[in-house]
N, C-alpha and C positions, 0 to 999 in steps of 0.2 A: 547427312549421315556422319557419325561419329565412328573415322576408322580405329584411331588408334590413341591411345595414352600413350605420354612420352615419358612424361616423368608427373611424380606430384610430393610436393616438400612444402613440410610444414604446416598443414592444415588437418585439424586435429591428431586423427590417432595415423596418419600417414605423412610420417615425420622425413620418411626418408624413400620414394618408391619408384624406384626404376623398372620398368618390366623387360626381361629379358628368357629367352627361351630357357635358356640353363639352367632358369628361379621357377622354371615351371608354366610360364606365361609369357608370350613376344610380344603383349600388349594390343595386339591388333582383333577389334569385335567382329562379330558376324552382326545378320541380320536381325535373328533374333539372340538375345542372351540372357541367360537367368545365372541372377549373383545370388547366392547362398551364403549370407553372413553371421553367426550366433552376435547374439548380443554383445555392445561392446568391442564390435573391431572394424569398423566403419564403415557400417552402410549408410546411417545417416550422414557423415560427411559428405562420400561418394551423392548419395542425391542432394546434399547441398549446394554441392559444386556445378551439377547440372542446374539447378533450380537459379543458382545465381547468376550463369551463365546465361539462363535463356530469358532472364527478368531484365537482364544486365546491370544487376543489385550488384556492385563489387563489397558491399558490408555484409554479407551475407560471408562471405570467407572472411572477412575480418573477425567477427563472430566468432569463427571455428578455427582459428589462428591456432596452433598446438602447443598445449602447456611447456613451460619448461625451453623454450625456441627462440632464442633471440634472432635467430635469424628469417626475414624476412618469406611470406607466403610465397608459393611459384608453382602455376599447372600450366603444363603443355601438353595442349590437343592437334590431331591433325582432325580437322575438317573437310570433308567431302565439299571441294565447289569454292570452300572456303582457305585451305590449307593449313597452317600454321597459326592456332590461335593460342593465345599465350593471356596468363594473370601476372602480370607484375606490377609492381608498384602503385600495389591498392587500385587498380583499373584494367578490364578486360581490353583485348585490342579490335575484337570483337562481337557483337550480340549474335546468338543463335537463335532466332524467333521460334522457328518450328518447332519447339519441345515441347511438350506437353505433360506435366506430372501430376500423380494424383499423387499427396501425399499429408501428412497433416495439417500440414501448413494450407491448401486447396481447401480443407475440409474446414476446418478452422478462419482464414480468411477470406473467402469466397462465400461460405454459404452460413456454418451455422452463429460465430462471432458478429458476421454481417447482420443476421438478423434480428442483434439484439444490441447492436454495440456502437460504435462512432460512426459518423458521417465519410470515414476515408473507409472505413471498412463495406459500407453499404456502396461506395462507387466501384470499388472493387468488382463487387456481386452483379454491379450495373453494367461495367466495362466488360466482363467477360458473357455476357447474355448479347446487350444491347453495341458493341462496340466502341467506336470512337464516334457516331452519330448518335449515340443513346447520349455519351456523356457529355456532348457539345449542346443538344437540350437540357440537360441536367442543367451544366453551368449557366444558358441564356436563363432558366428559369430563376437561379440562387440569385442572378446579376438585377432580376427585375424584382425581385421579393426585396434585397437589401437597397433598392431603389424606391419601395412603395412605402417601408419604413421611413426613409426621408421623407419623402410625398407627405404622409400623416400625420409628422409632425408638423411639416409644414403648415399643413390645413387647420391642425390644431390652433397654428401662433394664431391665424386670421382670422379665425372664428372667436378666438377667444381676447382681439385685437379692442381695445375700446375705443378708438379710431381706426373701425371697419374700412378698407381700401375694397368696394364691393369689385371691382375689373381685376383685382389681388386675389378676393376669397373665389370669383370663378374660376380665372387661370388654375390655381390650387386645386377645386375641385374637378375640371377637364382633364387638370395633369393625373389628378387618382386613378379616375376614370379610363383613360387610356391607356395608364400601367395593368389597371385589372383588365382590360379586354386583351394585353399584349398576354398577359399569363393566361386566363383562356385560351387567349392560340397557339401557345408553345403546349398547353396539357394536352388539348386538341392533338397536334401536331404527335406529342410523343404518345400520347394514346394511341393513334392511328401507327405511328411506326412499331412500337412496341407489342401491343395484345397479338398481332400475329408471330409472331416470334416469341413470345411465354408460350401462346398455346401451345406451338410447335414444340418448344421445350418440355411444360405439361403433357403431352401426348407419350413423345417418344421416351421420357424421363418414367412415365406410367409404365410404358411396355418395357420397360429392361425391370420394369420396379417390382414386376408379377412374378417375374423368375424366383424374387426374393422373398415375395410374402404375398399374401394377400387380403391383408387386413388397412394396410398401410400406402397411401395415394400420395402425391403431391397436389394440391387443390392450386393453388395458385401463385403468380410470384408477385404478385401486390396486394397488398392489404385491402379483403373484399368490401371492408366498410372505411373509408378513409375519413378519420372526421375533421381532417383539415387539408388546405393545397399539397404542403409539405412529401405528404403521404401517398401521393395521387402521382408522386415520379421516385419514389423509396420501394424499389424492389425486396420483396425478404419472402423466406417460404414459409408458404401455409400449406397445415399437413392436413392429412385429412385420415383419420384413423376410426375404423369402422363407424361413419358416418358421423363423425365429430371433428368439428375443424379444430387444428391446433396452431397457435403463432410462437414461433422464436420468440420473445420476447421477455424484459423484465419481466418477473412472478410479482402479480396483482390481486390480494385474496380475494378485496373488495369485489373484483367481478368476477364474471362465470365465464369467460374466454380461458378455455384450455391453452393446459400452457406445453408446449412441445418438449422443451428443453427434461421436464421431469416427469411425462408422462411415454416416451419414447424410451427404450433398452438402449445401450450400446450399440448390438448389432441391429436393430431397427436406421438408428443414425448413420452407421458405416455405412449400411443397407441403399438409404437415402442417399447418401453422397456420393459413391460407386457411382449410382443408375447418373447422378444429374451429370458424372465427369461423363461417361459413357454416351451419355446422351451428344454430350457438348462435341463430340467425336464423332460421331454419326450423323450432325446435324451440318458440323464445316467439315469431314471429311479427315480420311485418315489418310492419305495415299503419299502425300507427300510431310507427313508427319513423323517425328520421333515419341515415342508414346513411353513414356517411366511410369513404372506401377511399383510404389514403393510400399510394401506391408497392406496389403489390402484386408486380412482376414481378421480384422480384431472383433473379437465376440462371435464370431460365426458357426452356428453348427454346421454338420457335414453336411446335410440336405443344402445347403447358401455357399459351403465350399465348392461344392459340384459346381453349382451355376455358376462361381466365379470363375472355375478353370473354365468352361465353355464359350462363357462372353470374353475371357481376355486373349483367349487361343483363337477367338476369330479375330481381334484386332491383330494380335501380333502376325497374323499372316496378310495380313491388310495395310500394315501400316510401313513407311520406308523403315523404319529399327522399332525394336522392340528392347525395351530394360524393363526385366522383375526383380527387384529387391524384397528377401524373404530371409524373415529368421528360421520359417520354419521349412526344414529340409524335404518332410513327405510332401509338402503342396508345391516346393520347389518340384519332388520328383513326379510328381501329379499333372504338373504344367509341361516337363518335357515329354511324358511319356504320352500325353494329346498331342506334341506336337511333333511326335518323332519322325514323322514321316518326311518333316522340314529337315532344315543343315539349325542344330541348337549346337551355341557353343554355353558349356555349365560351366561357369565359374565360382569360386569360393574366396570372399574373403579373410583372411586369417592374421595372428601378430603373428609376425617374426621378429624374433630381438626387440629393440626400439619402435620399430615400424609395422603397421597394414601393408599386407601386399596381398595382391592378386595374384591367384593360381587355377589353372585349369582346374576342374572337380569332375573326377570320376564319383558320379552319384548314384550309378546303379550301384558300386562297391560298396558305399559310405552307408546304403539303404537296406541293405541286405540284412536279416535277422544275426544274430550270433552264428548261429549252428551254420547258416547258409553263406557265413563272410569265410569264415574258420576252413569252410570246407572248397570255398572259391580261392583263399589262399593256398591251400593245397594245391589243385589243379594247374593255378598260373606259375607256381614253383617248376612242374614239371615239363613246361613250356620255355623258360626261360634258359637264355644262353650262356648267361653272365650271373651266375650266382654268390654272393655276397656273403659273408658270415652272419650276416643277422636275418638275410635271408633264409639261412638257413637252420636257425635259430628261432626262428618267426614261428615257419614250418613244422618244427619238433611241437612248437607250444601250442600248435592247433590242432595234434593229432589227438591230444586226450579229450577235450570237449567235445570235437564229433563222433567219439565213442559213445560218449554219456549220453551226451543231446539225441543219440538215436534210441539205444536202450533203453532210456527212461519213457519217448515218445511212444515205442512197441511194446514197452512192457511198464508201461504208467503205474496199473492198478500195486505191483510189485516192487520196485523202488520207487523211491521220495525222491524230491527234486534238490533236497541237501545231501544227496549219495555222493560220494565221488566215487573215479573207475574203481580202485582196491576197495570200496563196501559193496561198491556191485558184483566184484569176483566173489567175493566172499561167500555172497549170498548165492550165487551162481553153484558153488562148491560146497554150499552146505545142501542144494536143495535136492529135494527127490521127484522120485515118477509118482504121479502125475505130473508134479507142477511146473507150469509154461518154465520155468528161468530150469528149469533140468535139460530142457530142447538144446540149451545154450552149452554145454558141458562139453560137445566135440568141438567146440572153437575156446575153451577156455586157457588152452594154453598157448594160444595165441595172444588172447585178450592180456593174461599176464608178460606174457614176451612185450608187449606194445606197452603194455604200464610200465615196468621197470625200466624200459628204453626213456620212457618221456622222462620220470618224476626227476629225474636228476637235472632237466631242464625247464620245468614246468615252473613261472614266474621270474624267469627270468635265471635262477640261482645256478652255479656252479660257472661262470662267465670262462674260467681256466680251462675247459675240457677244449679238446679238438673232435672239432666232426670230421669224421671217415665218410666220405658219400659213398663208398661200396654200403657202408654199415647203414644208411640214412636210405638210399636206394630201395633195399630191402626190405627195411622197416614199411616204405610207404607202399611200396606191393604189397604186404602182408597185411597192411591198414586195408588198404581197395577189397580186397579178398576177403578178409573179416567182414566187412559191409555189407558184402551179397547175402554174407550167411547169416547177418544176426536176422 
């Protein structure tokens, strides 16, 4: 478990970041946590540094080294179990294994790059399915292929020897013969360890994948028609999209194999990659895992948001820590409000000065419409002990919007939503009986009393005045009382 951040300097946009209660944050996580970062103030860093952390990639923070820094990268973590883990001098001191991230880089090197792209990429895809016994057949297998190519040639010289050595050309072809039954037994072999563990992948990869759609399957993780050895231990996904198998692979007009990569959406893809990480979770287990879900919603409609808040609210209560990193704040405040019944601590990344820093995030505040923030800063003004001039200034500047924002609500069809208070008295003051805005006339000079008190503060202007809190007091009783009556 990841208690606490110590410090972090120098690695991109978090040039300078101590956590200390006083900045808003004492650095120390819970169990679950959701960071809320906009664009641009570093969330991907923050998941780079786990990601590099639990690969134990130290070029990974080289990578994100921060412009303009001559001074050297440096994060201190404290470690549950582990204590005091530290980056210095271009080298962790040490690996955290249990992390687990879904993030583009997973999506990207793991699944869909793999199945179209280099041989380090496809061990990847192999390593995290099949393990370290998938990838030690792997290698027996490359170790005997690049052995049979000698072989071949060999057999070649002897056959094509004009002084045939016949006890030469049989060793030769014995030695083929032997390399070929040795790779039958290794395909054999990873056959037999492998099919049960796709399918199992296959199965449970399908059932998180229905949540998501239902057009869209995972068919299998090896190429159903292999037309050579090679292909026969080359895991890659094949989709299977209302009964049409599709492959990752280079786009080939020549033939009629659907091609995944251009026949699949965005959030089809995302859709895929979710279910396989999920899967991967479910299959070795979440219990003593740190689980990072960084930006999961790209493309998604709201029908595929739901499901996502659903399946990641049961890991997060499932797993030893929980990180969600999200630009976007309602599915941030979507994920805590499933999970409130737990201890969620909200965090926010944000610049300060030079530097990213982490701060607690009041997000039910931050999520609140206008009219219902305007009017929640009201209420906690008159809670509070210690009031501040801008506190108090805040306060003035919120009284005139939830005037409007109600009037215009209850009396929509009769002012416009470009009214401000003084067109709305106006109209108030010109109207007659019948009409609804004349109801309003015994609170109207009220409503003027609350307008000329604000406009002199309203955007900030007249900074030189002094507020009397007898006069500020009054005002804001007179606001409450107006309210009941409009």
């Amino acid at each position: 478990m990841i208690e606490k951040i110590i410090s972090i300097k120098n690695i991109g946009t978090f040039t300078d970041f101590i956590p200390h209660s006083r900045n808003g944050w004492n650095g120390v996580f819970s169990k679950i946590n959701i960071l809320y970062a906009p664009n641009g103030t570093g969330k991907t860093t923050f998941a780079t540094i786990l990601n590099s952390i639990s690969k134990n990639k130290p070029d990974l923070i080289r990578l994100k080294q921060s412009f303009n820094r001559n001074e050297p990268a440096n994060i201190k973590l404290l470690i549950k179990s582990n204590g005091l883990v530290e980056y210095k001098d271009k080298v962790w001191s040490t690996q955290i294994k249990n992390i687990e991230i879904f993030d583009i880089h997973f999506i990207e090197d793991f699944l869909f790059l793999s199945s179209i792209s280099n041989e380090k990429n496809t061990d990847n895809l192999l390593k995290l399915t099949l393990g370290d016994k998938g990838v030690g057949l792997r290698n027996r297998f490359r170790n005997l292929l690049k052995k049979r190519t000698h072989l071949l040639k060999n057999l070649k010289k002897h056959e094509l020897s004009k002084a045939k050595d016949k006890s030469l050309l049989n060793t030769a072809k014995a030695n083929v013969k032997t390399n070929g039954e040795a790779i039958e037994k290794v395909i054999s072999e990873f056959s037999a360890y492998a099919q049960p563990i796709f399918e199992n992948y296959i199965q449970v990869t399908n059932k998180i994948l229905s949540r998501f759609t239902n057009h869209v399957r995972l068919h299998s993780l090896i190429n159903p028609e292999p037309s050579f050895d090679a292909e026969k231990l080359k895991p890659s996904l094949n989709i299977e999209i209302n009964g049409k198998i599709l492959r990752f692979k280079a786009p080939d007009l020549s033939k009629k194999t659907g091609n995944a990569k251009f026949s699949l959406s965005e959030g089809d893809k995302n859709a895929i990659a979710l279910s396989f990480f999920l899967a991967k979770l479910e299959i070795s287990g979440t219990t003593n895992k740190i689980v990072v879900i960084d930006d999961p919603l790209s493309s998604f409609d709201q029908e595929r948001k739901t499901s996502t808040i659903n399946l990641l609210s049961s890991v997060a209560i499932n797993c030893e820590q929980f990180f969600l990193l999200t630009h976007d704040i309602h599915f941030a405040k979507s994920i805590k409000d499933k999970l409130d019944f737990t201890s969620v601590l909200n965090l926010k990344i944000e610049k300060v000065s030079n530097s990213s820093v982490i701060t607690e995030h009041d997000i039910n505040f931050e999520t609140l419409t206008g009219y219902k923030k305007d009017l929640q800063t009201i209420i906690e003004f008159e809670t509070k002990s210690v009031r501040t001039e801008n506190d108090r200034r805040e306060v003035i500047r919120c009284i005139r919007p939830v005037l409007e924002t109600l009037l215009k609500t209850k009396y929509f069809e009769f002012i416009k939503n470009n009214d401000w208070l003084g067109d709305i008295i106006s109209k108030i003051r010109k109207s007659n009986s019948p009409e609804p805005l004349y109801g309003l006339k015994p609170i109207l000079p009220d409503l003027i009393n609350l307008n000329d008190y604000t406009k002199e503060f309203h955007h900030g202007e007249n900074r030189s005045i002094i507020i009397d809190n007898n006069e500020l007091n009054f005002h804001l009783n007179l606001l409450k009382k107006t309210l009941l009556k409009i």
